[in-house]
Gaussian input, Z-matrix of N, CA and C with variables (Angstrom, degrees):
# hf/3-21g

backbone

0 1
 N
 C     1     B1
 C     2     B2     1     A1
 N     3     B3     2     A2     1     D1
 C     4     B4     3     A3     2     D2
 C     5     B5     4     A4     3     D3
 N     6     B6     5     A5     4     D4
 C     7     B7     6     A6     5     D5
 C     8     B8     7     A7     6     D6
 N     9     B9     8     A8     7     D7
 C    10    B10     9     A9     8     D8
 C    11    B11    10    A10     9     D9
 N    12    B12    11    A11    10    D10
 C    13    B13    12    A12    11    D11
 C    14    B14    13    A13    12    D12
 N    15    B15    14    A14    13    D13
 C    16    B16    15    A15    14    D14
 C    17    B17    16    A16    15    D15
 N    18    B18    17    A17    16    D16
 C    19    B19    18    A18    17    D17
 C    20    B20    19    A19    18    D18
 N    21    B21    20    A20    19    D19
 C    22    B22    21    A21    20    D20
 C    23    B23    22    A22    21    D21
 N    24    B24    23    A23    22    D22
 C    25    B25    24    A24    23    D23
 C    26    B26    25    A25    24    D24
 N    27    B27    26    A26    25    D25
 C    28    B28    27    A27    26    D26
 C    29    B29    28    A28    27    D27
 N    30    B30    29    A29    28    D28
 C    31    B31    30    A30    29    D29
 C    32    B32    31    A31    30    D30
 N    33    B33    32    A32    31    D31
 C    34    B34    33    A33    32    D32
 C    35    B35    34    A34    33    D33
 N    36    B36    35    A35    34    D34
 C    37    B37    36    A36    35    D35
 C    38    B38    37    A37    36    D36
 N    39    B39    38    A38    37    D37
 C    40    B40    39    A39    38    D38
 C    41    B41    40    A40    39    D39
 N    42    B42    41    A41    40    D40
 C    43    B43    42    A42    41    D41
 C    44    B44    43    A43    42    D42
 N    45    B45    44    A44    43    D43
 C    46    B46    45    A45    44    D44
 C    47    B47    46    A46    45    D45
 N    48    B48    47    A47    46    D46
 C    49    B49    48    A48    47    D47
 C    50    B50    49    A49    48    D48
 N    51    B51    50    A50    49    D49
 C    52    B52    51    A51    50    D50
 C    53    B53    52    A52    51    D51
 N    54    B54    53    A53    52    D52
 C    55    B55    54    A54    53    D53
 C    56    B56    55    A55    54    D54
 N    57    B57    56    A56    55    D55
 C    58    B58    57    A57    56    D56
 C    59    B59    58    A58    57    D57
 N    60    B60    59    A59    58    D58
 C    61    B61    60    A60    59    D59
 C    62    B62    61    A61    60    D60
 N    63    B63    62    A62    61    D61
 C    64    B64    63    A63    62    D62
 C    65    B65    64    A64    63    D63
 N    66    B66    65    A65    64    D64
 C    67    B67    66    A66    65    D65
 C    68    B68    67    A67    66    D66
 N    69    B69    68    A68    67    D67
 C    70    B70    69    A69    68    D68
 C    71    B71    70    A70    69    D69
 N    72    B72    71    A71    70    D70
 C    73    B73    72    A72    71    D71
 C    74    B74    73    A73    72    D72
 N    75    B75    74    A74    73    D73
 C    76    B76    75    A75    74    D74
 C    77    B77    76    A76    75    D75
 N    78    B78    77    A77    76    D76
 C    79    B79    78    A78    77    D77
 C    80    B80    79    A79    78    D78
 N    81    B81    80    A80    79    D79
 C    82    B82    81    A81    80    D80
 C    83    B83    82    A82    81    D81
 N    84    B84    83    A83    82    D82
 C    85    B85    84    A84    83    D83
 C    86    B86    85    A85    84    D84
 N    87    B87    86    A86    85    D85
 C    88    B88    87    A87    86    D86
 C    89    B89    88    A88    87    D87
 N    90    B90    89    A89    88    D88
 C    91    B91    90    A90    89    D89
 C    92    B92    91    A91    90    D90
 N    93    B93    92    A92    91    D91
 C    94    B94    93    A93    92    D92
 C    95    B95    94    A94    93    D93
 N    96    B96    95    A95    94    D94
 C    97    B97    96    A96    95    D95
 C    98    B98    97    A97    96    D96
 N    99    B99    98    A98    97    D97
 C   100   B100    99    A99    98    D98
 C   101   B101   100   A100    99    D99
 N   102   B102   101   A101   100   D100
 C   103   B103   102   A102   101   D101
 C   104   B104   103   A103   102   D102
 N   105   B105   104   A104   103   D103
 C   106   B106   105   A105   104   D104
 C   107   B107   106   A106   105   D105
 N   108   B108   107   A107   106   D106
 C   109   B109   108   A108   107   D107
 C   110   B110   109   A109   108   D108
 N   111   B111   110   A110   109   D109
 C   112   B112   111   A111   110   D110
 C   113   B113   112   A112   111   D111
 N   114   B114   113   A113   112   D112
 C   115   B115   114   A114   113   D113
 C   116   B116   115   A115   114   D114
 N   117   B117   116   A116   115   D115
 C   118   B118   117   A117   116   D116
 C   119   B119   118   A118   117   D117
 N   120   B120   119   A119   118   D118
 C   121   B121   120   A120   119   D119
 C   122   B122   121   A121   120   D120
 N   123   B123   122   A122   121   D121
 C   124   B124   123   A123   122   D122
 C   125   B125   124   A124   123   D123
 N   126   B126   125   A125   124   D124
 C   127   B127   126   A126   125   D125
 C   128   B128   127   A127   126   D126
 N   129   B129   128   A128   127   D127
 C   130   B130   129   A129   128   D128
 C   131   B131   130   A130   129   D129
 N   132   B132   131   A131   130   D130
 C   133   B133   132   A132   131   D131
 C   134   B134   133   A133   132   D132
 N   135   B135   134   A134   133   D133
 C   136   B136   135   A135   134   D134
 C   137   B137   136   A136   135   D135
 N   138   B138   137   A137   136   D136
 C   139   B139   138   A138   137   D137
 C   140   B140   139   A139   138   D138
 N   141   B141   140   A140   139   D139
 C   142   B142   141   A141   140   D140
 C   143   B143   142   A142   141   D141
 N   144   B144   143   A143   142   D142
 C   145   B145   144   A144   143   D143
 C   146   B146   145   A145   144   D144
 N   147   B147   146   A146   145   D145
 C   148   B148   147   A147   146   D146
 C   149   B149   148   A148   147   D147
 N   150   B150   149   A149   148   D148
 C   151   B151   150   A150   149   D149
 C   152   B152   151   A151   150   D150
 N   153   B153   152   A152   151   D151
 C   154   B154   153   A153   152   D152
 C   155   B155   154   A154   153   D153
 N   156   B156   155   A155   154   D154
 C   157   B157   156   A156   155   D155
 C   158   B158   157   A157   156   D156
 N   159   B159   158   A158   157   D157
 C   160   B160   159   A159   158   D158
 C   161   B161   160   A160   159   D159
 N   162   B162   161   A161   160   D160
 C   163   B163   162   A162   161   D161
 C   164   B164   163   A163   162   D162
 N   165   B165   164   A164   163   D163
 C   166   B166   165   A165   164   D164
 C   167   B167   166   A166   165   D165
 N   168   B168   167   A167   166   D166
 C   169   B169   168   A168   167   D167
 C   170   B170   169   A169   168   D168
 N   171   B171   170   A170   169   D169
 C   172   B172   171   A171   170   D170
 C   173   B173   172   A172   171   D171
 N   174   B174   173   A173   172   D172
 C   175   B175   174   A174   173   D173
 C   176   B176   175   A175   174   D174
 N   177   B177   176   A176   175   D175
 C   178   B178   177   A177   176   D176
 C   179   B179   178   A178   177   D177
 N   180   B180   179   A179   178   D178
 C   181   B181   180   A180   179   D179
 C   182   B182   181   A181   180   D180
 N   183   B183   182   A182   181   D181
 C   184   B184   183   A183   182   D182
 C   185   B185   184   A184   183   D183
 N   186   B186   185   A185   184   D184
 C   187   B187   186   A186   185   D185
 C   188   B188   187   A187   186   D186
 N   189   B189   188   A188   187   D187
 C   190   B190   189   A189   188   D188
 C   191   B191   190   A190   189   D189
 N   192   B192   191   A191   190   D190
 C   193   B193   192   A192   191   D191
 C   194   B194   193   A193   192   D192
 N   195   B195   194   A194   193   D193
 C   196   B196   195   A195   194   D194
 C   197   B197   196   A196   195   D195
 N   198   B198   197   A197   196   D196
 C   199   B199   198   A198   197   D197
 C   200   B200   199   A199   198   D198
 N   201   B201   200   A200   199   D199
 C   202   B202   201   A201   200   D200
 C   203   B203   202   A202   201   D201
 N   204   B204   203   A203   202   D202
 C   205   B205   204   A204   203   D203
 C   206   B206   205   A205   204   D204
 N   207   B207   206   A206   205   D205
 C   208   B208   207   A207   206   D206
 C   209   B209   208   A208   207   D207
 N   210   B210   209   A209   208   D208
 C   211   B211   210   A210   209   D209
 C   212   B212   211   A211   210   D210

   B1=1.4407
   B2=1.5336
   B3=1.2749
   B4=1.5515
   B5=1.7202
   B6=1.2856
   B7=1.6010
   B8=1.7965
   B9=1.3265
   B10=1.6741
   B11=1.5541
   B12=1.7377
   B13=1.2404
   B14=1.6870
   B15=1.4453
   B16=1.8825
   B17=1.3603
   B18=1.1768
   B19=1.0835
   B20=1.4481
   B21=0.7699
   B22=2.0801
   B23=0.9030
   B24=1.3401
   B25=1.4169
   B26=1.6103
   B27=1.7563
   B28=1.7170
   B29=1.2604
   B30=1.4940
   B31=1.6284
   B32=2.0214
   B33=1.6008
   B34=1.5660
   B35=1.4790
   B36=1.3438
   B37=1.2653
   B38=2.1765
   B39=1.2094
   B40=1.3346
   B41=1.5532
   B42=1.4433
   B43=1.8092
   B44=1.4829
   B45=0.9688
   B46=1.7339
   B47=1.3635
   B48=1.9551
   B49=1.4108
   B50=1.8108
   B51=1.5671
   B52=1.3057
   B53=1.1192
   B54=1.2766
   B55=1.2955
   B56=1.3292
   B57=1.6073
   B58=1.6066
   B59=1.5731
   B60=1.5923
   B61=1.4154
   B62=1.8404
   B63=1.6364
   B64=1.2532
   B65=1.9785
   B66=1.3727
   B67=1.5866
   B68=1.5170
   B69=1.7251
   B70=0.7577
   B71=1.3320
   B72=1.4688
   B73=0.9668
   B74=1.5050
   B75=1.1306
   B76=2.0785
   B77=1.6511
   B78=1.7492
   B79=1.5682
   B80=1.4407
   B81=1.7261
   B82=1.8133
   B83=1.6245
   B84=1.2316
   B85=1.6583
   B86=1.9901
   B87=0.9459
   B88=1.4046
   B89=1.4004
   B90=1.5460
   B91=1.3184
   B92=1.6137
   B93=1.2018
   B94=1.3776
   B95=1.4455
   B96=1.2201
   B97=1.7205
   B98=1.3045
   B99=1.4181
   B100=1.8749
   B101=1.5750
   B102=1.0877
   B103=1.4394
   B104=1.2157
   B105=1.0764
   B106=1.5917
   B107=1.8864
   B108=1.3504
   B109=1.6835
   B110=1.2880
   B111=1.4821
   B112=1.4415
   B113=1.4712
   B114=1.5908
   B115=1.6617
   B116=2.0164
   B117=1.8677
   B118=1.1935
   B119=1.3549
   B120=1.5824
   B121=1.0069
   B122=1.5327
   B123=1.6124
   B124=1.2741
   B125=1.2147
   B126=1.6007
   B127=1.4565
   B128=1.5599
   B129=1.3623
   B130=1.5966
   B131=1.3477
   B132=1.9881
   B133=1.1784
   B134=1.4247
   B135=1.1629
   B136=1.5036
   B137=1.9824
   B138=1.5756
   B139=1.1074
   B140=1.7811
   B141=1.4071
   B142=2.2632
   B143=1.5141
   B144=1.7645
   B145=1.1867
   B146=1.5071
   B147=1.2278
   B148=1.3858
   B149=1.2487
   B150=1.0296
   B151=1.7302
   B152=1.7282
   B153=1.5817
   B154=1.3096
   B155=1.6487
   B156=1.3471
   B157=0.9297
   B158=1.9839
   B159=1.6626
   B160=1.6220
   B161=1.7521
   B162=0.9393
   B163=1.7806
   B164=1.9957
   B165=1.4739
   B166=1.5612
   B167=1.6973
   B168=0.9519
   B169=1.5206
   B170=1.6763
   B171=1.4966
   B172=1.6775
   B173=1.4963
   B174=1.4677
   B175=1.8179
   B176=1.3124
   B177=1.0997
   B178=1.6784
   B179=1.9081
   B180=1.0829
   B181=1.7642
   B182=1.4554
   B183=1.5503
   B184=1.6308
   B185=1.8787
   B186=1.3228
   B187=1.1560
   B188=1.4914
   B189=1.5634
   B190=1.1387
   B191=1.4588
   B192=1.6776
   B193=1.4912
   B194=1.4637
   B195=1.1557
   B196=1.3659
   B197=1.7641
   B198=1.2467
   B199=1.3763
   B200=1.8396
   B201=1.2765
   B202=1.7012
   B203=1.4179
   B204=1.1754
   B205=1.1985
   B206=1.4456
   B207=1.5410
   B208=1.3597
   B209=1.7258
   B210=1.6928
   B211=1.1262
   B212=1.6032
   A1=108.66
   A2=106.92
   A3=118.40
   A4=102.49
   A5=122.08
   A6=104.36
   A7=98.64
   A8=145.41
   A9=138.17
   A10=101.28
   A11=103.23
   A12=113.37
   A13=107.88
   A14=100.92
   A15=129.37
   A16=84.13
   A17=154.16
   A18=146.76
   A19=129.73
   A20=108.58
   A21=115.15
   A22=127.16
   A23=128.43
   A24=126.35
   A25=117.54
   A26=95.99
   A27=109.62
   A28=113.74
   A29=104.78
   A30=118.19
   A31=102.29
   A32=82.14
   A33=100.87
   A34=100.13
   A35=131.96
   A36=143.18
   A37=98.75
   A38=89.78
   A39=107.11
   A40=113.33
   A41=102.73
   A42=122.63
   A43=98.94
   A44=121.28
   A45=112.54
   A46=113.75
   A47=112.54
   A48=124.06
   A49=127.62
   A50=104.05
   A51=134.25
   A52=127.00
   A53=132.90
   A54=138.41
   A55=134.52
   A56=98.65
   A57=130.95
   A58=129.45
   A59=106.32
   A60=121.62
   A61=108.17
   A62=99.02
   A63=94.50
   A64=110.81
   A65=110.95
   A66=118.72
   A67=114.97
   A68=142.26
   A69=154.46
   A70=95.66
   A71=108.65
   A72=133.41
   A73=114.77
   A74=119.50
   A75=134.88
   A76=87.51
   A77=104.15
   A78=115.12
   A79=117.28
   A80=96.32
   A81=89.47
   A82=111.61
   A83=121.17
   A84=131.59
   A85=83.49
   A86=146.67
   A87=123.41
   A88=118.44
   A89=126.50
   A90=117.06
   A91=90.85
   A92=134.35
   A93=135.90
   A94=124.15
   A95=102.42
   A96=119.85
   A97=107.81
   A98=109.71
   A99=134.88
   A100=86.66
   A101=119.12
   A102=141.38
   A103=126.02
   A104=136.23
   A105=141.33
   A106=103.84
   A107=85.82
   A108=90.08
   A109=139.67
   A110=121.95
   A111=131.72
   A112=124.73
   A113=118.62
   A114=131.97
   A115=102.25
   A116=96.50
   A117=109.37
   A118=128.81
   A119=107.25
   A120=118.20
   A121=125.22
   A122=101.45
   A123=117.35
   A124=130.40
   A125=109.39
   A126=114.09
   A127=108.48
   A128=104.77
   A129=111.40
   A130=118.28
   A131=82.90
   A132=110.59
   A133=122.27
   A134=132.49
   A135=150.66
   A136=104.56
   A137=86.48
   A138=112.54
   A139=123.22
   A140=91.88
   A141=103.26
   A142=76.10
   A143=132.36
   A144=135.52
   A145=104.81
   A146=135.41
   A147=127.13
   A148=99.02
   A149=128.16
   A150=139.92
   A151=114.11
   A152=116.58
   A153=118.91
   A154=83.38
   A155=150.83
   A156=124.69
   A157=108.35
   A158=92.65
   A159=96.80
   A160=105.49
   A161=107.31
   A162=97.96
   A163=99.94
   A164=114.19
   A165=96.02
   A166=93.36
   A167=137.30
   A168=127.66
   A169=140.76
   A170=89.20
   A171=119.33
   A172=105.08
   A173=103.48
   A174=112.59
   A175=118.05
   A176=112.03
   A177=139.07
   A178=87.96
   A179=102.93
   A180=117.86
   A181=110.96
   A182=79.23
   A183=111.31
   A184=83.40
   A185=162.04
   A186=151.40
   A187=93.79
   A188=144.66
   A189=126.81
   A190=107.76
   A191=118.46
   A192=122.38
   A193=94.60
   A194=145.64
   A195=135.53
   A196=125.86
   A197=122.39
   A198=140.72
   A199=110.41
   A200=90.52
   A201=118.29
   A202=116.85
   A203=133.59
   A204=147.48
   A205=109.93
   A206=113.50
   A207=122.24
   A208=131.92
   A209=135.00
   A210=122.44
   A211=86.18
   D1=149.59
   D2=-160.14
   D3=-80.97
   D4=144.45
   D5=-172.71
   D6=-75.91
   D7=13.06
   D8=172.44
   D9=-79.83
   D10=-30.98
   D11=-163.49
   D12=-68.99
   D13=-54.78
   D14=176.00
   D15=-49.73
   D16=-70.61
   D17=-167.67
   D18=-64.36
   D19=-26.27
   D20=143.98
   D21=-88.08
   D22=-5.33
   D23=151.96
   D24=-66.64
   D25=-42.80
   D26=174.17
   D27=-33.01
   D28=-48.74
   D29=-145.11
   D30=-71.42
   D31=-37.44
   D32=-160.15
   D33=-79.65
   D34=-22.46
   D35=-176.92
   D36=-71.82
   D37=-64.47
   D38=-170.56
   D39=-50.90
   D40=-46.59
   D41=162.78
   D42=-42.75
   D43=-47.63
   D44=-151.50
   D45=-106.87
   D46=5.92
   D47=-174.38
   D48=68.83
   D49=20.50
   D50=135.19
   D51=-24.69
   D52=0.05
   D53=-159.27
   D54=-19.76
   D55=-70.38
   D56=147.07
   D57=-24.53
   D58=-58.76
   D59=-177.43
   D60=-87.39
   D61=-24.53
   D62=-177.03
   D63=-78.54
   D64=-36.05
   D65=163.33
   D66=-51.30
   D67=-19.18
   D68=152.85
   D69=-38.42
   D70=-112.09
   D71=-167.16
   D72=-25.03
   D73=-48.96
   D74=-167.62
   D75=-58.63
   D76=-66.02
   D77=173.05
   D78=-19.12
   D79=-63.37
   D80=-169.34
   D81=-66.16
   D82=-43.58
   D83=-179.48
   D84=-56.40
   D85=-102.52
   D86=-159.88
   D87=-24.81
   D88=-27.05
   D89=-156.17
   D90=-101.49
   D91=-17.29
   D92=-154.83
   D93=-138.10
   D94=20.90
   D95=-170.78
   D96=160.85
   D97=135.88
   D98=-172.71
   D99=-68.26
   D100=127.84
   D101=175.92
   D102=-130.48
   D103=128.94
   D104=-159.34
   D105=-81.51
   D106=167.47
   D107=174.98
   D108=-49.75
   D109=-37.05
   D110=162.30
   D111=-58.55
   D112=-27.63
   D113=154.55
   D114=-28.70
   D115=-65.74
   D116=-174.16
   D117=-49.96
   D118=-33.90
   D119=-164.77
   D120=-88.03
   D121=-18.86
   D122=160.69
   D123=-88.16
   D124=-5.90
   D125=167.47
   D126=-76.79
   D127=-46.08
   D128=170.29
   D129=-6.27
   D130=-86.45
   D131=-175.46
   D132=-54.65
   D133=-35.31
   D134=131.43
   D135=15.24
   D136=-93.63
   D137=-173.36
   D138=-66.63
   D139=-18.22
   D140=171.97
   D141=-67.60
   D142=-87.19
   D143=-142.71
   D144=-57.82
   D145=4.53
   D146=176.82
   D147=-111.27
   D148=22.70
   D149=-170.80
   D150=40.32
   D151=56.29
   D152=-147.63
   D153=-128.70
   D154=63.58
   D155=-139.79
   D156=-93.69
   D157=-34.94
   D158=178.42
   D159=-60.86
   D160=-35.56
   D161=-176.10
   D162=-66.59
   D163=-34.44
   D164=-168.15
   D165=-89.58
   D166=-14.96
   D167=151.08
   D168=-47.17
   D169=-45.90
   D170=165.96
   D171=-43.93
   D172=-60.01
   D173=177.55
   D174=-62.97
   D175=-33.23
   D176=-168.59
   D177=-62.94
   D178=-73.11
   D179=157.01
   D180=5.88
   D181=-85.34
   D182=-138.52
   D183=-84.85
   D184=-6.82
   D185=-150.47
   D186=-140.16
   D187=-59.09
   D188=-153.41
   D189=-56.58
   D190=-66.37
   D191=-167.37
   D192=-34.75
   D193=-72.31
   D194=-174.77
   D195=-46.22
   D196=6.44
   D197=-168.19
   D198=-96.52
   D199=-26.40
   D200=177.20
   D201=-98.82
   D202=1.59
   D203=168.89
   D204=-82.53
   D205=110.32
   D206=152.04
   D207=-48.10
   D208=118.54
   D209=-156.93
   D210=-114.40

């Protein structure tokens, strides 16, 4: 499956409180295609609601400084 695809699954996972399956999916689109900031942000959130908090911080990290960047 194509990572645009993993990434509508994300959305639809996350919609429906998927949490788990929806962090999958966000995961693979980071690992397998340049993905914009909101990817990140739903992995985040992902991982707070799985009570995971250093992993949705880690992202929190690794995605804001780039949020301030002029394109």
């Amino acid at each position: 499956m194509n990572p645009r695809t993993q990434g509508l699954l994300g959305g639809i996972y996350w919609k429906q409180g998927r949490y788990e399956e929806a962090a999958g999916k966000f995961l693979f689109m980071t690992q397998y295609w340049d993905v914009d900031s909101p990817v990140y942000l739903r992995l985040a959130d992902c991982y707070k609601k799985l009570n995971q908090p250093k992993k949705a911080a880690y992202i929190l990290e690794k995605v804001l400084p780039g949020m301030n960047k002029k394109t």
